[in-house]
N, C-alpha and C positions, 0 to 999 in steps of 0.2 A: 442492560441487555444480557441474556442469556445464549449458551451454545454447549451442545457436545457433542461427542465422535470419539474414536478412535485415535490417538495419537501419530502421528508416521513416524513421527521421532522413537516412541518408546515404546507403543504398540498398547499402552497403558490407556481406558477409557478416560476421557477429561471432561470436566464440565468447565466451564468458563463463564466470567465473569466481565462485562467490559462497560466504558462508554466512548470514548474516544481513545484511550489506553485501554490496554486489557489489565483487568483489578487485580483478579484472585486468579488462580486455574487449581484446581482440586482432582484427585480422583475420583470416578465415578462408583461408588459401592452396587448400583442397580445398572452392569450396560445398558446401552440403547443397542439402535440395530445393531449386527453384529457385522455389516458391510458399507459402513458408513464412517468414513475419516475426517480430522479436522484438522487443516493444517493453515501454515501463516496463507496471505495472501500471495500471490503469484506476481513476481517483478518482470518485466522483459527489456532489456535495453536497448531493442532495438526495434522500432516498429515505422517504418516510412510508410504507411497509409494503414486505413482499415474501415472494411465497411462501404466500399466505393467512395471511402474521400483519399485524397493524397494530402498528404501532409507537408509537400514539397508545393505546393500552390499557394502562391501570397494572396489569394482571395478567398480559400476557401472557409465557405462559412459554418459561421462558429457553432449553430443551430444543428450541423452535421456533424460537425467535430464531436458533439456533446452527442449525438446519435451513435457514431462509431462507439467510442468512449461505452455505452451501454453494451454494445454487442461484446467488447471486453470483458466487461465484466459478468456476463455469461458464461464467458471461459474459464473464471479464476482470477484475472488479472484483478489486482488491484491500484499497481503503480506503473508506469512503463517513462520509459526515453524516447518521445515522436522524435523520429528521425529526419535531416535534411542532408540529400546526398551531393555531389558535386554539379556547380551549377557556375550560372554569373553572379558576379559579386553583388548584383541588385537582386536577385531571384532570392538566392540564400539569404540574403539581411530581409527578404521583405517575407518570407514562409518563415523565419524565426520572428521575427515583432508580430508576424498575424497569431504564431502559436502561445506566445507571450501575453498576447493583447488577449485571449479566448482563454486561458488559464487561467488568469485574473479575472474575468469575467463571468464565467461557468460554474457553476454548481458542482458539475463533477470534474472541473478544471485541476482540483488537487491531484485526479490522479496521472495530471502529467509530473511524474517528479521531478524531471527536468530534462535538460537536449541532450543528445547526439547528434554530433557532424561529422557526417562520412564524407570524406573527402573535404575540400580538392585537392588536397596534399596527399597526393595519392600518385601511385606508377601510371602512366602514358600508354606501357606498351599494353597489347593487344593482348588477352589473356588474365594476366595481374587486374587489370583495370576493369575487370567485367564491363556491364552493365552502362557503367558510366561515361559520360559523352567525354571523347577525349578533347575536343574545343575547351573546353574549360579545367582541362587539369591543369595544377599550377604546383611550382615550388612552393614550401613552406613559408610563410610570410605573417611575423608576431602584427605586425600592424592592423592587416586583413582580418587575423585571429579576433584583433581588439575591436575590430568596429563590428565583424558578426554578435562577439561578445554585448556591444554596446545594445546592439539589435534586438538580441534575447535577452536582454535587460537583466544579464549575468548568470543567466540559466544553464550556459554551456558549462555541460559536466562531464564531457566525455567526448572524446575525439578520434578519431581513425585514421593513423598518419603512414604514409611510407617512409621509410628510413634508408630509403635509397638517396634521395634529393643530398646534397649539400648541407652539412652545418644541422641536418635533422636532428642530431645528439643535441645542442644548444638552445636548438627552439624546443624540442620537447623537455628539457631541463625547467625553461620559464612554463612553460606552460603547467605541467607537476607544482611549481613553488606559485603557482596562483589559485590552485586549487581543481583541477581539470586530470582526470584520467586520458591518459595516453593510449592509445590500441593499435599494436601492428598489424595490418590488414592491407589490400589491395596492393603488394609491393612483391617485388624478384630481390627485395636486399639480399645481399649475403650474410655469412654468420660473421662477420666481422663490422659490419652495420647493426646487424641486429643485436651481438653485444653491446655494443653504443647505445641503442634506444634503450635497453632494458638496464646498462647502468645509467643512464640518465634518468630513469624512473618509468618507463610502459612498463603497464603489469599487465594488460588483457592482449590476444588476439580475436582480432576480429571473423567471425564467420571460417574456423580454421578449416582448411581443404578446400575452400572456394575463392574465387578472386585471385585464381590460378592457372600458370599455365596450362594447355591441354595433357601436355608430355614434359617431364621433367627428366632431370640425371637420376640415377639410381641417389647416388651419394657423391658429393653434398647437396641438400637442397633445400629452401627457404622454410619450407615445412617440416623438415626432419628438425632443423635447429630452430623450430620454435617449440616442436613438443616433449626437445631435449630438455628445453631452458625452465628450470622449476621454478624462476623466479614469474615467470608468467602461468597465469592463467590463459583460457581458452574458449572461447564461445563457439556453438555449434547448430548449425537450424537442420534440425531431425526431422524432417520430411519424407523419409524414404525416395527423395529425389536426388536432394543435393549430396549426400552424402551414401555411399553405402556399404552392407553389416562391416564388411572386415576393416575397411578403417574407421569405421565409429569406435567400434569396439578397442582397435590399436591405440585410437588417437584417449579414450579414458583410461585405460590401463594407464597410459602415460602420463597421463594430468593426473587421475587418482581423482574419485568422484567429490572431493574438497574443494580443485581449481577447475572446475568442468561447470560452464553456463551453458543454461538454453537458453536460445532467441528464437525470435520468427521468423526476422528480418519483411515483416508481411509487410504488405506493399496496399493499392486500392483494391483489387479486387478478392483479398483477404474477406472471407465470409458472404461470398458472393456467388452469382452461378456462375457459368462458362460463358466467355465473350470476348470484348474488346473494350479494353480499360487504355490509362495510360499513369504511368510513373515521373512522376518531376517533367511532363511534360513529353514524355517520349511513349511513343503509343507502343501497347502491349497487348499480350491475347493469356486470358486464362485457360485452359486446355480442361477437358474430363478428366485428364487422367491428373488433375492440381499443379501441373507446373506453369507458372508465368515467365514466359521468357518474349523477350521483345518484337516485334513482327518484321522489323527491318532484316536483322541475319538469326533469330533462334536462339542466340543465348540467353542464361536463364538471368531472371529483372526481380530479383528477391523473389517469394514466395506466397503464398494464400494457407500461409500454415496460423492456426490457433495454438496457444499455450497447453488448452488441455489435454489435446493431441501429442502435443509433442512431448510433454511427460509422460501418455501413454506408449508410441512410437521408440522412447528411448531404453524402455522397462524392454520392449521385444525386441527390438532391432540389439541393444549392448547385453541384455541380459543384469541390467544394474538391478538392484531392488527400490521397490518403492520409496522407500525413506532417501535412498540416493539422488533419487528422480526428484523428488521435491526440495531437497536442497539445492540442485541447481537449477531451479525457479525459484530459489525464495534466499537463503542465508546466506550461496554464495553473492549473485547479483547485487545485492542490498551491502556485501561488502564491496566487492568491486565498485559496485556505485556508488557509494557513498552515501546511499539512503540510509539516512538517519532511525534512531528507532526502529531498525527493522533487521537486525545482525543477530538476535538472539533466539528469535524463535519464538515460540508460543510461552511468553515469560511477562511475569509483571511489570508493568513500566513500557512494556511496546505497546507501536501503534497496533491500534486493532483494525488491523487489516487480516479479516479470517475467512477461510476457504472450508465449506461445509462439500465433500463427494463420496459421491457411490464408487465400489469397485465391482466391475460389472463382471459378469462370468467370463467373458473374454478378457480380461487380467485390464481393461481400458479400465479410465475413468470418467463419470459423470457429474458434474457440476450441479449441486443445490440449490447453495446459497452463495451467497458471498456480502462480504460487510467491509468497507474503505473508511476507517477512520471512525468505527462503532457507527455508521450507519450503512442499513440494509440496502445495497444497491441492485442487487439479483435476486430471486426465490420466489 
């Protein structure tokens, strides 16, 4: 297979070469269009539904999953972490073996790279804990860890812990030495917790600025000393909802666009119209103006945000440049996640996972093509 565009990295036109790695990449001596870029494939680490399915449902079918899965990759994505968020211990073990069981199963199953577990080891109180039913938040517990683990049939590659709990520095130490990314999120620790986690080994925050109280201290507070600490990275869902310009903008200055991810955090009614969905069970309303927030009291239940958006949204809302936008959909995430083959960029020997888009006069972008693994999943 063949491809070219625009480089985002180098600005330099490429042609490419691939079939499941990418072969050769050459300069192009004849451009093509002149508003047409090609960059790695689009990672997102966090997606708890999409497409009207939820991915927190242990029956949801795999025939849908593999439908959502498409509408992805209309956007760019190539690889993503389906998300399950805080639940009972049968819910959660039984929507990770159904996502397991459909991954292995599916055609376009590859491009689940593997899980995320938001929660349950996550803050209680009201605020921190968004979204999440507080019935089922729990202390950290390796055991619980191991039998979800056993569930996803060792898929768990990433987790979302608070470091408030007890002994949090020890279990996220095992959890690091097994191979599992750690993410501080949904938590009030302090900066003396949160140093713990991150010398035990968290390197990401989860969804930074959200899953927060409404009103905090000036100084100190849980989010100032997470986007002090350079040992972490940062994940952020650019919606123009959850977050807005002036601390999007603070919070990259202070990651520096190296440790700065996009997510979607999208939930079921991600690429849907306006209505009434529900999230791991808990009913929700998608709104006109894109925010999903729950129907019971109004807070917001992840998002109906797409990838290509949000690397358009984050080019205008931070004023980052293109080439910055796409690395935190593609080379950062893929280190953070620990997806394989996919840390270096548009180079020989990765996966060909390639993103063909337009950049439209409004400085947005538009999706062509896209290719998971040298075969053409979108265009």
């Amino acid at each position: 297979m063949k491809c070219n565009g625009i480089d985002t990295a180098s600005g330099n036109h490429l042609g490419l070469s691939f079939s499941e790695v990418i072969e050769s990449v050459e300069d192009v001596l004849a451009p093509g269009e002149p508003s047409v870029y090609v960059a790695p494939g689009f990672i997102d680490l966090q997606v708890n539904g999409f497409s009207g399915v939820d991915y927190n449902e242990p029956d949801a079918p795999h025939e849908e999953i593999a439908r959502s899965i498409h509408v992805m990759f209309s956007a760019g994505v190539t690889r993503f972490f389906p998300t399950v968020i805080t639940g009972s211990p049968d819910r959660m073990a039984g929507a990770l073996r159904n996502l397991a069981a459909a991954r292995e199963r599916l055609p376009e199953g590859a491009a689940m790279e593997a899980f995320h577990v938001e929660g349950p080891f996550i803050s209680p109180e009201d605020g921190p804990r968004g979204a999440h039913p507080r019935e089922w938040v729990r202390a950290p517990d390796l055991d619980e860890f191991h039998r979800l683990q056993v569930a996803a049939e060792g898929l768990i590659r990433l987790i979302t812990v608070s470091p408030e709990w007890p002994d949090s520095a020890r279990f996220i130490e095992q959890l690091v030495r097994e191979g599992v990314t750690v993410s501080i999120g949904h938590t009030k620790a302090d900066a003396r917790q949160i140093d713990e986690a991150v010398s035990a080994g968290a390197t990401l925050s989860t969804h930074l600025g959200n899953g927060a109280h409404a009103v905090l201290s000036r100084h100190p507070n849980y989010i100032f000393d997470q986007l002090a600490e350079d040992r972490l990275a940062a994940s952020f869902i650019v919606d123009g909802i959850h977050l807005g310009h002036a601390f999007l903008q603070t919070a990259i200055r202070a990651k520096g666009a190296e440790r700065t991810i996009l997510v979607t955090d999208a939930v079921q009614p991600a690429g849907c119209a306006p209505g009434f969905y529900a999230m791991a069970g808990l009913p929700v309303e998608l709104s006109p103006d894109g925010s999903v927030r729950l129907r019971e009291n109004g807070r917001l239940a992840g998002s109906a945000l797409m990838m290509d958006r949000a690397i358009s949204n984050v080019m205008k809302m931070a004023g980052v440049s293109l080439r910055d936008a796409i690395t935190m959909a593609t080379r950062n995430p893929a280190r953070i996640g620990r997806v394989a083959s996919r840390m270096r960029g548009l180079a020989p020997g990765e996966r060909a996972d390639i993103v063909r888009f337009r950049r439209e006069e409004d400085g947005s972008i538009r999706v062509i093509e896209t290719w998971m693994g040298g075969r053409r999943v979108f265009g």
